[in-house]
C-alpha positions as CSV (number, residue, x, y, z in Angstrom):
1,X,0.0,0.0,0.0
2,X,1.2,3.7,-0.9
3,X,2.3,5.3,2.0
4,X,1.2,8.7,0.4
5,X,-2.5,7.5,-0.3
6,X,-3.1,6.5,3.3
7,X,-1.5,9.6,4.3
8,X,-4.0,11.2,1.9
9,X,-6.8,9.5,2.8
10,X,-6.5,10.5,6.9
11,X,-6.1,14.1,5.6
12,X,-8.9,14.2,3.3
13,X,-11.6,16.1,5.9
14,X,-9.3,19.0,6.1
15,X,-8.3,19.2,2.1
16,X,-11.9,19.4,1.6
17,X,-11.8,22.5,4.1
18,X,-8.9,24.2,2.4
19,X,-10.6,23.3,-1.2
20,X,-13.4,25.3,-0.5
21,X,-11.4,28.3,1.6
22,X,-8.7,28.2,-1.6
23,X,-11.9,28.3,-4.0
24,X,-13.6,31.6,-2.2
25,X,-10.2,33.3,-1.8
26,X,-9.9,32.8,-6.1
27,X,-13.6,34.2,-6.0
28,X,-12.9,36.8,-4.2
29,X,-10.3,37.9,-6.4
30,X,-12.2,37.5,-9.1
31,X,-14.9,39.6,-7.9
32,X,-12.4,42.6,-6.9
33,X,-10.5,42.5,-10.1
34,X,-13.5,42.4,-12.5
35,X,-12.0,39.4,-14.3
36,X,-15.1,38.1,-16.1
37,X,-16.0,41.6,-17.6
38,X,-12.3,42.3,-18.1
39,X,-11.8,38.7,-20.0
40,X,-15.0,38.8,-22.0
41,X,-13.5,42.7,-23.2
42,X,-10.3,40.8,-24.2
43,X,-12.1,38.8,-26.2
44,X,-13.5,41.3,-28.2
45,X,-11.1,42.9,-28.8
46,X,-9.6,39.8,-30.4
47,X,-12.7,39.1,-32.5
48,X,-14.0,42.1,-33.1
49,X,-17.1,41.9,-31.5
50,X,-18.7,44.1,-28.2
51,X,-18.1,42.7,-24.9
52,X,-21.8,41.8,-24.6
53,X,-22.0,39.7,-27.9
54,X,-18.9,37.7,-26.4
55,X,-20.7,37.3,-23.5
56,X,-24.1,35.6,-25.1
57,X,-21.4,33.0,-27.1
58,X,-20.1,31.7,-23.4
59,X,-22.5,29.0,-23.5
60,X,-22.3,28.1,-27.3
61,X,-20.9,24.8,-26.2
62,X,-19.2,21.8,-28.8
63,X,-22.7,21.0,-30.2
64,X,-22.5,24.7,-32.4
65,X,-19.7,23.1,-34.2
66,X,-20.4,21.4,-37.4
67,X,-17.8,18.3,-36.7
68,X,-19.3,17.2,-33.2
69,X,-21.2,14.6,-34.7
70,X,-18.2,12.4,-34.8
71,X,-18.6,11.9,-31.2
72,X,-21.9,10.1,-31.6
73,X,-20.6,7.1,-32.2
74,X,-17.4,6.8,-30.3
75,X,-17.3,3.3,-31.4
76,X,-15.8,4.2,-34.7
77,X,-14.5,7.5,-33.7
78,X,-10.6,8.1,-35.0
79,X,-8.2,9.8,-33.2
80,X,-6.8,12.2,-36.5
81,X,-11.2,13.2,-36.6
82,X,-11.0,14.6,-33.0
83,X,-7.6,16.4,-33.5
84,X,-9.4,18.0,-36.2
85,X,-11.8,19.1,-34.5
86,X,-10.3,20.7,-31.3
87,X,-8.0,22.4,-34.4
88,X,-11.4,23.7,-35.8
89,X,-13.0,24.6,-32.6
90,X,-14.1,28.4,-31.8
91,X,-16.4,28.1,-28.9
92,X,-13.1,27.5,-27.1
93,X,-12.4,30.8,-27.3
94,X,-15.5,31.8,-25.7
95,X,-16.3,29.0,-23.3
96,X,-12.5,28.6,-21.9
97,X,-11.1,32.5,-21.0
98,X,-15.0,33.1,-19.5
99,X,-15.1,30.0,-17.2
100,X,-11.9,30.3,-16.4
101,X,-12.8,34.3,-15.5
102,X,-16.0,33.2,-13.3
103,X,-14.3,31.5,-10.6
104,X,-10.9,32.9,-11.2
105,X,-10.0,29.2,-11.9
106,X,-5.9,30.1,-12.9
107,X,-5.7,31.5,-9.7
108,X,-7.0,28.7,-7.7
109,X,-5.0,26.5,-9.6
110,X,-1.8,28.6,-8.9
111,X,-3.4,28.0,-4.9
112,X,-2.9,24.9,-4.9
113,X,0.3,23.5,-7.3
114,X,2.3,26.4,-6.4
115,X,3.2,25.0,-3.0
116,X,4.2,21.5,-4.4
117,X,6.2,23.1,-7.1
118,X,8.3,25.5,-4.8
119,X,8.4,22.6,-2.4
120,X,10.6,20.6,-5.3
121,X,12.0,23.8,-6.3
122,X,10.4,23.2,-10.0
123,X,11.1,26.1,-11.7
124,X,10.6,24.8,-15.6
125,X,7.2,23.5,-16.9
126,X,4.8,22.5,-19.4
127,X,1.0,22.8,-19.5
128,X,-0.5,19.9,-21.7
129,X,-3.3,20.9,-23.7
130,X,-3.4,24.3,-22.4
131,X,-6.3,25.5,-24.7
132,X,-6.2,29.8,-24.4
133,X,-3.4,30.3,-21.9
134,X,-4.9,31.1,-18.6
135,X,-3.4,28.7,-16.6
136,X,0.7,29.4,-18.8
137,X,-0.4,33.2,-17.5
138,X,-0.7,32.7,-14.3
139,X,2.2,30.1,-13.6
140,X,4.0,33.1,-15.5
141,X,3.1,35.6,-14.1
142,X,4.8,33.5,-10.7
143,X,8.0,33.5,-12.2
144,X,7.7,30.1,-14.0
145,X,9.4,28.9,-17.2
146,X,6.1,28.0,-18.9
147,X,5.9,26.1,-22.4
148,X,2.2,25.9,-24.1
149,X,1.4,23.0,-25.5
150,X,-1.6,22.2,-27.6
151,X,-2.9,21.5,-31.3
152,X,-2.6,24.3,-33.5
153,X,-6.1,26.2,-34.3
154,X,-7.6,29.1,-33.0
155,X,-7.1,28.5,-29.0
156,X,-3.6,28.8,-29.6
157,X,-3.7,31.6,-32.2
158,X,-6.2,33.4,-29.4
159,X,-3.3,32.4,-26.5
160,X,-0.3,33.8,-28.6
161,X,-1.4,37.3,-29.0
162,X,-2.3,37.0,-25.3
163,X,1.1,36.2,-24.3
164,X,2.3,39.1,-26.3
165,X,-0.2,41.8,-24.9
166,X,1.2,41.0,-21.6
167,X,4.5,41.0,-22.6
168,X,5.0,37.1,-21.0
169,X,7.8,35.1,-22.6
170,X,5.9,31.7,-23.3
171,X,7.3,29.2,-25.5
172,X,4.5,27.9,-27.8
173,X,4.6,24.1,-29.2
174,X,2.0,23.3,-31.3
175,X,2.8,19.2,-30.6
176,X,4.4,17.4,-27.9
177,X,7.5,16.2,-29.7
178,X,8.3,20.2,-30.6
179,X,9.2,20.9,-27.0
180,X,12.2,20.4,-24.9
181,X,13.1,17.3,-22.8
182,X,14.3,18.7,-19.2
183,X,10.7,19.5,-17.5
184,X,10.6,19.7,-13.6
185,X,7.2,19.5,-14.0
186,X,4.5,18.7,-17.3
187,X,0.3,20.0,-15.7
188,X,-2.6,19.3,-17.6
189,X,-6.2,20.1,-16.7
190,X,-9.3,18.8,-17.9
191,X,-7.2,17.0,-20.6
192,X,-7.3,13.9,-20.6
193,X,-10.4,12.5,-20.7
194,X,-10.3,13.9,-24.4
195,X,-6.8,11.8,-25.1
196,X,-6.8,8.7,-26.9
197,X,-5.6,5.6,-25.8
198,X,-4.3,7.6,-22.5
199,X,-1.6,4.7,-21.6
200,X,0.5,5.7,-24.2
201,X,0.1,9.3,-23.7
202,X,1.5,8.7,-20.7
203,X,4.3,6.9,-21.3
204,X,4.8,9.6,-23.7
205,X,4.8,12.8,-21.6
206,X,7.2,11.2,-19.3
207,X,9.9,11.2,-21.4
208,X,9.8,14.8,-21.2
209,X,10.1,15.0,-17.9
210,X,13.7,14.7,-15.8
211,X,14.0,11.6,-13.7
212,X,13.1,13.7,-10.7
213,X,10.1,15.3,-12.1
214,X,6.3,15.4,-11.8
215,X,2.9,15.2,-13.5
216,X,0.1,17.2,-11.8
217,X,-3.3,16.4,-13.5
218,X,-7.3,16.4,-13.1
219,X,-9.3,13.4,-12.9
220,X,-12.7,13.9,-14.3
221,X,-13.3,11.0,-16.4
222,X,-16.6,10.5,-17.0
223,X,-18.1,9.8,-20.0
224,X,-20.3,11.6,-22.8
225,X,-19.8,14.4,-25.2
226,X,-16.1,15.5,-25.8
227,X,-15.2,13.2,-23.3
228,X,-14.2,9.8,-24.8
229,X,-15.9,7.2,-22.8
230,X,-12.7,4.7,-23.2
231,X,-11.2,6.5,-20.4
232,X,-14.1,6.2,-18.2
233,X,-12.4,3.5,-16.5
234,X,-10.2,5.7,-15.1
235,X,-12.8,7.6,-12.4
236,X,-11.8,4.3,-10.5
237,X,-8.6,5.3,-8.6
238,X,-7.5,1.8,-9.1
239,X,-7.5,1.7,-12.7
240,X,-6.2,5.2,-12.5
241,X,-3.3,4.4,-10.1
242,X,-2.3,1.2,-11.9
243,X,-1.8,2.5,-15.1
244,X,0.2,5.6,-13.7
245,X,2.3,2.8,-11.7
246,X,2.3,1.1,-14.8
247,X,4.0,3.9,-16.5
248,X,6.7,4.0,-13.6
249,X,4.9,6.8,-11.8
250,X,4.4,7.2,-8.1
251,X,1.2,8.7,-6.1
252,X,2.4,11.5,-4.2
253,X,-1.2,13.6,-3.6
254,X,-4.8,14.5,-4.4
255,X,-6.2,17.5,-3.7
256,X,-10.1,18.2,-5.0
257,X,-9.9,16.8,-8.3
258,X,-6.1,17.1,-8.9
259,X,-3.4,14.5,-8.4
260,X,0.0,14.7,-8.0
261,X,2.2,11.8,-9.2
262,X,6.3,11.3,-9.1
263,X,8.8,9.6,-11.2
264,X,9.5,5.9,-9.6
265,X,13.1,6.7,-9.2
266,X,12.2,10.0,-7.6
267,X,10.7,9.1,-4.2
């Protein structure tokens, strides 16, 4: 038995405590700075339309584009079909700055990983699938070496020239294999429930990590629309944690929805 879970497991009460303190502390924040309204002006600005028509597009949601269909049937679904469609996607641009802006999300998420990541003085990271950049903002805004990963399309064309309005030195890969190999640390939030054959992407991301590094992801698996219901199996911790230790990777945390896995050689 992992030391770390049962640890986990007798602290879980008061991580539930500090979830919900963290999360009112982020929506506070967002309240003072005006976020959503300041976001959803961004926007705008970026697609020409008035803060008020961005915000009646929030809720568009996958079904306004023309390619969902192909998650129907996720029987036959290929994984080159759903690339091309997150590259097509433009409710992202909407749905992900203006959720993010709600709760002040980035910020939470800054809460809570920041600690961990100071605490293994991890100074250089990747965010996997990072869709418009909030989170790469915030971590560099921190101080972080950030890289932004994710498929080429409008999300990244949307995060790029927010990068450069804030003057933030973000490295942009459009693919996995583009970036560099020496990561302290690789995060990816609501991700992978939209990967295929998750295993391998695994395996994958790990070799960009160094031997003493870290993957910090969420772990909302459940099936139906852009989710892929292959990776259901995965809301089971012990489906989850086998195929991490199956990858040579180590439970280290949870916290909410997020967990926090090592390198084997690392602990």
């Amino acid at each position: 038995m992992n030391i770390n879970y049962i640890k986990y497991s007798l602290f879980k009460p008061f991580k539930s405590w500090k979830n919900k303190y963290l999360k009112s502390l982020s929506k506070k924040e967002a309240r003072i700075n005006n976020l959503y309204d300041r976001v959803a002006t961004e926007i705008g600005e970026y697609t020409k339309e008035s803060k008020e028509a961005v915000k009646q597009k929030f809720n568009l949601g996958p079904q306004s584009e023309k390619s969902f269909t192909i998650f129907n049937d996720q029987r036959n679904i290929s994984n080159e079909a759903v690339k091309d469609f997150y590259r097509g996607a433009g409710f992202y641009i909407y749905e992900l700055p203006l959720w993010n802006a709600q709760s002040n999300r980035p910020g939470n998420l800054r809460r809570i990983i920041l600690p961990y990541l100071r605490r293994n003085k991890y100074k250089k990271l990747l965010d996997f699938g990072a869709g418009t950049g909030d989170l790469c903002i915030e971590l560099a805004k921190n101080g972080l070496d950030v890289t932004y990963c994710d498929i080429a399309g409008k999300s990244s064309d949307f995060a790029k020239r927010r990068f450069e309005k804030r003057g933030l030195r973000i490295k942009m890969v459009n693919d996995l294999s583009l970036a560099d190999k020496d990561y302290d640390c690789i995060v990816s939030f609501d991700v992978f429930e939209h990967v295929s054959n998750l295993p391998e992407a695994i395996e994958k991301i790990k070799s960009y990590l160094r031997p003493e590094g870290s993957i910090i992801f969420s772990g909302a698996f459940s099936g139906g629309a852009l989710h892929l219901e292959e990776n259901e199996v995965y809301n089971e911790f012990k489906n989850l944690d086998k195929m991490m230790r199956g990858k040579e990777f180590y439970f280290i945390d949870k916290f909410a929805q997020y967990y926090f896995y090592k390198i084997h050689n690392s602990r």
